[in-house]
VOMARLUM-938314 format. One record per atom (N, C-alpha, C, O): x, y, z; atom name; residue in one letter. Coordinates in Angstrom, 3 decimals. Layout:
<torros>
[torro [X; Y; Z]; "CA"; "a"]
...
</torros>
This chain:
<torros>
[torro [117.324; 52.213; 12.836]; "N"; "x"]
[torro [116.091; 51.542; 13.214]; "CA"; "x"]
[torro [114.907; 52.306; 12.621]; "C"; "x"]
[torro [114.816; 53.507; 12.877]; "O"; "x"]
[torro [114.003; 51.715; 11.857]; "N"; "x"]
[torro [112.951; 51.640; 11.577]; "CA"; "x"]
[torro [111.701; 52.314; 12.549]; "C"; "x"]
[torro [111.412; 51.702; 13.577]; "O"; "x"]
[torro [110.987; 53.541; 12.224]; "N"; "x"]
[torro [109.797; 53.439; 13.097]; "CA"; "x"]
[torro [108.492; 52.704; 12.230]; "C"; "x"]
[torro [108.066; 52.905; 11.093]; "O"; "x"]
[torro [108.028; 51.663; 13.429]; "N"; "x"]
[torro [106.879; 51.386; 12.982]; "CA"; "x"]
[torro [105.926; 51.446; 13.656]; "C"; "x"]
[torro [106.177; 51.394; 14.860]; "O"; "x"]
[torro [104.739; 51.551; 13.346]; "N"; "x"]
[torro [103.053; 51.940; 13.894]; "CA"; "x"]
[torro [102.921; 50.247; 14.258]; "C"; "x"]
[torro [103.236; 49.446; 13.378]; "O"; "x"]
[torro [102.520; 49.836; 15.377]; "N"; "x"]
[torro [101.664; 48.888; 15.733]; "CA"; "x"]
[torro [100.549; 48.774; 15.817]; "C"; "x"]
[torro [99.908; 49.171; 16.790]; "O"; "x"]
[torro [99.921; 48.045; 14.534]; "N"; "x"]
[torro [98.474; 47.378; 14.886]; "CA"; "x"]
[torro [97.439; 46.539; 15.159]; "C"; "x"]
[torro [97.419; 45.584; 14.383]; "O"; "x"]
[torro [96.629; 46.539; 15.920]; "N"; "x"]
[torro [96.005; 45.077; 16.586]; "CA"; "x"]
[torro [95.400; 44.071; 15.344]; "C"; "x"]
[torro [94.696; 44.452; 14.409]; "O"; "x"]
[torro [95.734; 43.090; 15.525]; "N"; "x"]
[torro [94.989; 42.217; 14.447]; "CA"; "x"]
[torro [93.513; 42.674; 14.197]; "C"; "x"]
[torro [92.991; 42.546; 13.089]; "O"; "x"]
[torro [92.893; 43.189; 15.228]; "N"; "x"]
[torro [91.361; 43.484; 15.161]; "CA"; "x"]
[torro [90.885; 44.991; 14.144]; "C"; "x"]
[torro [89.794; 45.287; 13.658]; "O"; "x"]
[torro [92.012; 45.602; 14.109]; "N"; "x"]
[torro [91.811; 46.972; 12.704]; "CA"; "x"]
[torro [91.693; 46.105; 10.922]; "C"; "x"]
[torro [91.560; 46.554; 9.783]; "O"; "x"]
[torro [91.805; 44.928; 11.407]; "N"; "x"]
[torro [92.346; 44.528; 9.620]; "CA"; "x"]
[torro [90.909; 43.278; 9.446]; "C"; "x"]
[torro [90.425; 42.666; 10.397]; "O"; "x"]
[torro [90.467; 43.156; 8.008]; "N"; "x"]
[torro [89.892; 42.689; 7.612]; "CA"; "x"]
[torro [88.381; 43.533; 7.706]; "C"; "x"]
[torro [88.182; 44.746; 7.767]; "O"; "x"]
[torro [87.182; 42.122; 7.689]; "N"; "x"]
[torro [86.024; 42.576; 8.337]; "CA"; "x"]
[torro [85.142; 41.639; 8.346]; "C"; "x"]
[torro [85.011; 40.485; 7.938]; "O"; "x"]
[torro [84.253; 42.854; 9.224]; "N"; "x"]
[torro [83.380; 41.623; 10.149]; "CA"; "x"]
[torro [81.804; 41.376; 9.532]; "C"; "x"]
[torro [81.385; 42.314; 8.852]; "O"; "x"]
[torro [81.105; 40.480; 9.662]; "N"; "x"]
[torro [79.974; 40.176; 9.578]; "CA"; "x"]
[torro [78.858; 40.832; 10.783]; "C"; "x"]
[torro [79.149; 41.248; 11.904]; "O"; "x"]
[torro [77.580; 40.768; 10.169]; "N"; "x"]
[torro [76.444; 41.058; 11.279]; "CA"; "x"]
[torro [76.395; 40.586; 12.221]; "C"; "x"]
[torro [76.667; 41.298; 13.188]; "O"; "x"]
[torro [76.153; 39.632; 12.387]; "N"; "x"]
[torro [76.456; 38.808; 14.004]; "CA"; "x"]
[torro [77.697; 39.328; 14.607]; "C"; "x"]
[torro [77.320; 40.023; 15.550]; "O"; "x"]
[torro [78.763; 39.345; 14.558]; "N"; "x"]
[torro [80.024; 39.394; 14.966]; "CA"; "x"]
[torro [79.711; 40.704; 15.408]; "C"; "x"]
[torro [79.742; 40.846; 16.631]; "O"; "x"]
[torro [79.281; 42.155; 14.416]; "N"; "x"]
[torro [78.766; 42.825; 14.980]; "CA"; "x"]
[torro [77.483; 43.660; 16.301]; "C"; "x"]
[torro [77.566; 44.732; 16.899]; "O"; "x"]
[torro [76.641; 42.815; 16.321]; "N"; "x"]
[torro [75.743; 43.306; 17.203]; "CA"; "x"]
[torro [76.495; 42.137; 18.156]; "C"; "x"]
[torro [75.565; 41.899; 18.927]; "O"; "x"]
[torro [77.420; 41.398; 18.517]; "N"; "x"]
[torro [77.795; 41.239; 20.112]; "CA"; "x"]
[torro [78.480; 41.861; 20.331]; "C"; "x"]
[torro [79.096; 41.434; 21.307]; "O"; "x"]
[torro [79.150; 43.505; 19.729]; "N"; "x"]
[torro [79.727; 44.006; 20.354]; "CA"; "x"]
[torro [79.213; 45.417; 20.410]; "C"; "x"]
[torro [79.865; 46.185; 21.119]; "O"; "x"]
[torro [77.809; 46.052; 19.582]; "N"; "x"]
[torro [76.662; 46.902; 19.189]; "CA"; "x"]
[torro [75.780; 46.079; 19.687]; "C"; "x"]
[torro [75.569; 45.054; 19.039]; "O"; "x"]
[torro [75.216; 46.242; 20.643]; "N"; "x"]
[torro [73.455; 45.574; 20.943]; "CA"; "x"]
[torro [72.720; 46.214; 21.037]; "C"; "x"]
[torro [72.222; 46.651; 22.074]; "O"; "x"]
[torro [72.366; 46.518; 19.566]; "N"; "x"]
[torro [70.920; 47.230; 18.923]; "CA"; "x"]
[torro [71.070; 45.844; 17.887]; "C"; "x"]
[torro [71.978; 45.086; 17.545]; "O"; "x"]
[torro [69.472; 46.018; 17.589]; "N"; "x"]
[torro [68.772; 45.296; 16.394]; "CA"; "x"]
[torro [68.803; 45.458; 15.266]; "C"; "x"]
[torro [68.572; 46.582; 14.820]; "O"; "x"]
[torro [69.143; 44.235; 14.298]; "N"; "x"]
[torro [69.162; 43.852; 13.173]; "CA"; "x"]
[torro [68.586; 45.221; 12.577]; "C"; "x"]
[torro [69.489; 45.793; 11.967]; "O"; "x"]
[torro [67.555; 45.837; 12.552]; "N"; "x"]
[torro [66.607; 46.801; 12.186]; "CA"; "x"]
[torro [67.029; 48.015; 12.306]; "C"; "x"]
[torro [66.905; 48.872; 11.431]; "O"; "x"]
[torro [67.821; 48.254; 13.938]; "N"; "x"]
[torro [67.966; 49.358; 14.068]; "CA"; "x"]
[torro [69.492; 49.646; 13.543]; "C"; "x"]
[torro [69.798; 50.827; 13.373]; "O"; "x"]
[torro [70.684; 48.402; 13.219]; "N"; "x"]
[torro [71.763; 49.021; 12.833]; "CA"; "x"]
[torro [71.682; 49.080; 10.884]; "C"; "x"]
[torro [72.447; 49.673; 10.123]; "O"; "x"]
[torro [70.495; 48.250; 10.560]; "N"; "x"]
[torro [70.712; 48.779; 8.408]; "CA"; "x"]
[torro [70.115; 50.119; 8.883]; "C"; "x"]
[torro [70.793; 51.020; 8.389]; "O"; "x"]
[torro [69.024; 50.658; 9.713]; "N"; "x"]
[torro [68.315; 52.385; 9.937]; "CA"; "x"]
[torro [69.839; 52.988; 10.063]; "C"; "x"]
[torro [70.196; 53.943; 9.374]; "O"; "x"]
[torro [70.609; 52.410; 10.906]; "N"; "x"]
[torro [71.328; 53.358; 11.144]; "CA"; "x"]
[torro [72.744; 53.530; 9.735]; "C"; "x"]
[torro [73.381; 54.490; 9.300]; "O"; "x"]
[torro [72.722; 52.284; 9.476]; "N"; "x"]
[torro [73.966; 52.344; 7.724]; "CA"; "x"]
[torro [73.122; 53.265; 7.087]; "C"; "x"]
[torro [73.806; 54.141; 6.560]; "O"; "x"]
[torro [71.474; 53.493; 6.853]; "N"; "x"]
[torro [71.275; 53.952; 5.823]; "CA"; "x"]
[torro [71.519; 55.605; 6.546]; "C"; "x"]
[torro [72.342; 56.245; 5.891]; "O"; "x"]
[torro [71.022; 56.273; 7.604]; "N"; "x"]
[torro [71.128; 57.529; 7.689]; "CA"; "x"]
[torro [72.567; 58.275; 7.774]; "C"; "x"]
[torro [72.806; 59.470; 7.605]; "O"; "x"]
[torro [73.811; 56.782; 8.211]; "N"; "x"]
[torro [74.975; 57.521; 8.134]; "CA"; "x"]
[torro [75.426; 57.437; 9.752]; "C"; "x"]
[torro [76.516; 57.880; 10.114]; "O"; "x"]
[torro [74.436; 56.799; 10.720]; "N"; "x"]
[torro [75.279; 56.915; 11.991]; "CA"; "x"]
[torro [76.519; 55.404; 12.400]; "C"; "x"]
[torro [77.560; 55.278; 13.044]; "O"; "x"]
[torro [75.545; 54.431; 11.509]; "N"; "x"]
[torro [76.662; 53.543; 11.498]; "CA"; "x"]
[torro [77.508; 53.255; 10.011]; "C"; "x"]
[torro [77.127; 53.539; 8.876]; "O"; "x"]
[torro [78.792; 52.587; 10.440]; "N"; "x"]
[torro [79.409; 52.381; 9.111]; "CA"; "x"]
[torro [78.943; 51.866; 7.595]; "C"; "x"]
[torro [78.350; 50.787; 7.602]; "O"; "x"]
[torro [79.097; 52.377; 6.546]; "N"; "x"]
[torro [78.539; 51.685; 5.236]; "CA"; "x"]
[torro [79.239; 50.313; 5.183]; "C"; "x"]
[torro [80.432; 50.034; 5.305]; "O"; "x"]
[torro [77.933; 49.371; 4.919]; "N"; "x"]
[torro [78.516; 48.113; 4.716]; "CA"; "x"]
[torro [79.207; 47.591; 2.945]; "C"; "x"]
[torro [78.792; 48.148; 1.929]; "O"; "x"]
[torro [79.857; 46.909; 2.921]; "N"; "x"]
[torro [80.122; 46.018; 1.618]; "CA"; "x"]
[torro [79.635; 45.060; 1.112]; "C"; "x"]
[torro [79.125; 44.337; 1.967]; "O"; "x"]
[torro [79.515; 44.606; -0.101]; "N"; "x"]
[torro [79.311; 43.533; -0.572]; "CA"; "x"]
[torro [80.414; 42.945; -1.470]; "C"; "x"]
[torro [81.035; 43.174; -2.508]; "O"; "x"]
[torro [80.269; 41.831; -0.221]; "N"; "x"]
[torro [81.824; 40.908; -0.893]; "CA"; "x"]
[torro [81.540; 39.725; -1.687]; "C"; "x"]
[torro [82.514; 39.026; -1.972]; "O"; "x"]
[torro [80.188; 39.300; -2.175]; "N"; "x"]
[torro [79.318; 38.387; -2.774]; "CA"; "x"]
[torro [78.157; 38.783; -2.853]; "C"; "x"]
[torro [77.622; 39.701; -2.231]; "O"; "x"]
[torro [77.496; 37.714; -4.055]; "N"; "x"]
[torro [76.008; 37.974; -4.183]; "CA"; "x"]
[torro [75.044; 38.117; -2.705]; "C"; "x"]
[torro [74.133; 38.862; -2.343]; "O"; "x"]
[torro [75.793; 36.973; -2.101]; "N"; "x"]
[torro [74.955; 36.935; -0.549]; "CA"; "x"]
[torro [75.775; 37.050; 0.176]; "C"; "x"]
[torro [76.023; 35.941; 0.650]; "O"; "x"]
[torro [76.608; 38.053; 0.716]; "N"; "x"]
[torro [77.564; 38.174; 1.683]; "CA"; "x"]
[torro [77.869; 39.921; 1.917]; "C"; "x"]
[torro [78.487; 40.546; 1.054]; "O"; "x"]
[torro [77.424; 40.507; 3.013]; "N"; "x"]
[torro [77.928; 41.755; 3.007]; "CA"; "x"]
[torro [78.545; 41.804; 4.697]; "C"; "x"]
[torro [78.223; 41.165; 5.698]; "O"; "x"]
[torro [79.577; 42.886; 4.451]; "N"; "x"]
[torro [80.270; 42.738; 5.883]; "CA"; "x"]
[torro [80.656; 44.110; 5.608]; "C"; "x"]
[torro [80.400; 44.738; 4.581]; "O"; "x"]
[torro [81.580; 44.692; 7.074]; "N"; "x"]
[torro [81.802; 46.135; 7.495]; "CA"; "x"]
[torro [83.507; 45.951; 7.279]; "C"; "x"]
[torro [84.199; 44.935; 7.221]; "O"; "x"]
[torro [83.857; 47.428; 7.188]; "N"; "x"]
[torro [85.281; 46.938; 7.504]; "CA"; "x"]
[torro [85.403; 46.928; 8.940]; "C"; "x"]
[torro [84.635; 47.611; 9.618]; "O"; "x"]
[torro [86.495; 46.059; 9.577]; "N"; "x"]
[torro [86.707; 46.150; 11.007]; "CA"; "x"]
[torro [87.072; 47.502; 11.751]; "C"; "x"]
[torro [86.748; 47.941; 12.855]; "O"; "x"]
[torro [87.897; 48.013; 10.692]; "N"; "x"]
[torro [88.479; 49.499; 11.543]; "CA"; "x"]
[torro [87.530; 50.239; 11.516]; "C"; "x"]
[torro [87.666; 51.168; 12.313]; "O"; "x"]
[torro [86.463; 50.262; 10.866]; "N"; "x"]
[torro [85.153; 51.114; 10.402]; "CA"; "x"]
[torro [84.485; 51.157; 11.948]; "C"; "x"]
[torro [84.074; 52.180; 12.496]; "O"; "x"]
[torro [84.477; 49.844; 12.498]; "N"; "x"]
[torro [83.585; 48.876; 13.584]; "CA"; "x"]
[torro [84.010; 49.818; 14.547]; "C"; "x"]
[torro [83.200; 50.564; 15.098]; "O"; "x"]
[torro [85.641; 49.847; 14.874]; "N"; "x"]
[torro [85.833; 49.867; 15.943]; "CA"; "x"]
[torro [86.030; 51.789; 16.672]; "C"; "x"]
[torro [86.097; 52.440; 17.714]; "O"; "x"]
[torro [86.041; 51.906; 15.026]; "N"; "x"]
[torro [85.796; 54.203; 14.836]; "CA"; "x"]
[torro [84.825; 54.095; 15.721]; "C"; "x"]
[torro [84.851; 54.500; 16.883]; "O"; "x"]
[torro [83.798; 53.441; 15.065]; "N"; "x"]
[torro [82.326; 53.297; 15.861]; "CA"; "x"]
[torro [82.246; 53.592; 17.332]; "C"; "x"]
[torro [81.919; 54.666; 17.836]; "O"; "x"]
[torro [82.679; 52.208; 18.101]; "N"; "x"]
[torro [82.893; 51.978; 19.168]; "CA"; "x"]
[torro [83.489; 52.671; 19.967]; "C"; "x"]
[torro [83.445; 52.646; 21.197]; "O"; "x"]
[torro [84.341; 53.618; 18.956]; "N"; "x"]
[torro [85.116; 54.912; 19.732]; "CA"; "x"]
[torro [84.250; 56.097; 19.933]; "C"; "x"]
[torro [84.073; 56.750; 20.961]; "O"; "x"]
[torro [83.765; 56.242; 18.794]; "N"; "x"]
[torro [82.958; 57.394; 18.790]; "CA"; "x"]
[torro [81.861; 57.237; 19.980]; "C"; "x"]
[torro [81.666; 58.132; 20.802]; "O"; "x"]
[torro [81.290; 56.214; 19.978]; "N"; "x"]
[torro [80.173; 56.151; 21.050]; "CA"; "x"]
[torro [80.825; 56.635; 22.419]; "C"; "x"]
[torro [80.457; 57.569; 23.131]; "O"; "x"]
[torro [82.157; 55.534; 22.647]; "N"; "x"]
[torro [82.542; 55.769; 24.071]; "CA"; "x"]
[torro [82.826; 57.051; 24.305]; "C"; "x"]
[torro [82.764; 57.344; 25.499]; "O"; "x"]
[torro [83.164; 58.063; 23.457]; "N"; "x"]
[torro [83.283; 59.343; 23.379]; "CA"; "x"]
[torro [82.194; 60.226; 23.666]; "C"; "x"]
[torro [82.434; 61.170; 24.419]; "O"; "x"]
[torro [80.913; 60.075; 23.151]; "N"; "x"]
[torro [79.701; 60.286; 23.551]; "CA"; "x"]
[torro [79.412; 60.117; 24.632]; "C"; "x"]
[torro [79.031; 61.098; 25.271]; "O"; "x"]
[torro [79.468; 58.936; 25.215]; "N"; "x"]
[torro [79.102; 58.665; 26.171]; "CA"; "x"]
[torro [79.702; 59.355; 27.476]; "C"; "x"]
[torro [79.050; 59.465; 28.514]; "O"; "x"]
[torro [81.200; 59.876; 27.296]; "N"; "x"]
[torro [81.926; 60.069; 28.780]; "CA"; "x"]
[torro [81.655; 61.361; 28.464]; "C"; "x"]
[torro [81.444; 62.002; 29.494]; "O"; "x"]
[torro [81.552; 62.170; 27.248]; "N"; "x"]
[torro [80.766; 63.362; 27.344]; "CA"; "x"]
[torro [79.822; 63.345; 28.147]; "C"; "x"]
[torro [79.907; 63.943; 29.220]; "O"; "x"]
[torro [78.564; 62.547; 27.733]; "N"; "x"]
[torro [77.352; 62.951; 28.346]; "CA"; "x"]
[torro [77.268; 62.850; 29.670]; "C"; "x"]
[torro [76.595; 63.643; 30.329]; "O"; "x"]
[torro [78.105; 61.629; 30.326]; "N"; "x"]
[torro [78.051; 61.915; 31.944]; "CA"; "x"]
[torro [79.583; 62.716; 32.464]; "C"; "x"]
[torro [79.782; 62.676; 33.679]; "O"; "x"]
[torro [80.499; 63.327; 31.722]; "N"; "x"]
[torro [80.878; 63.871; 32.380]; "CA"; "x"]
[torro [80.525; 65.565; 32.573]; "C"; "x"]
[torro [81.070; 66.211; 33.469]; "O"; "x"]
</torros>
């Protein structure tokens, strides 16, 4: 038997801006401030008019914060 790693459909592909700030609620403004200084993920461009994040990028994110966060109140 085979070992394999299981992963959620939600590590693969990626997501758009919208899709992002309902699960980041900061502003349009404040998450390109934050791509450009490096606190949020670098985005892509997958077309002339189309840029998106990778998903697993998204969800590092989301880790990292919650990590922050149970630091700071614990």
């Amino acid at each position: 038997m085979t070992d394999t790693k299981h992963f959620s459909q939600e590590s693969f592909g990626y997501m758009r801006l919208s899709q992002i700030l309902k699960l980041i609620p900061v502003s349009k403004a404040t998450w390109w401030n934050g791509c450009k200084t490096g606190q949020f993920p670098k985005p892509y461009k997958l077309g002339p008019r189309i840029t998106a994040w990778k998903t697993s990028d998204i969800y590092q994110c989301l880790q990292q914060f919650q990590l922050s966060r149970e630091n700071k109140s614990g």
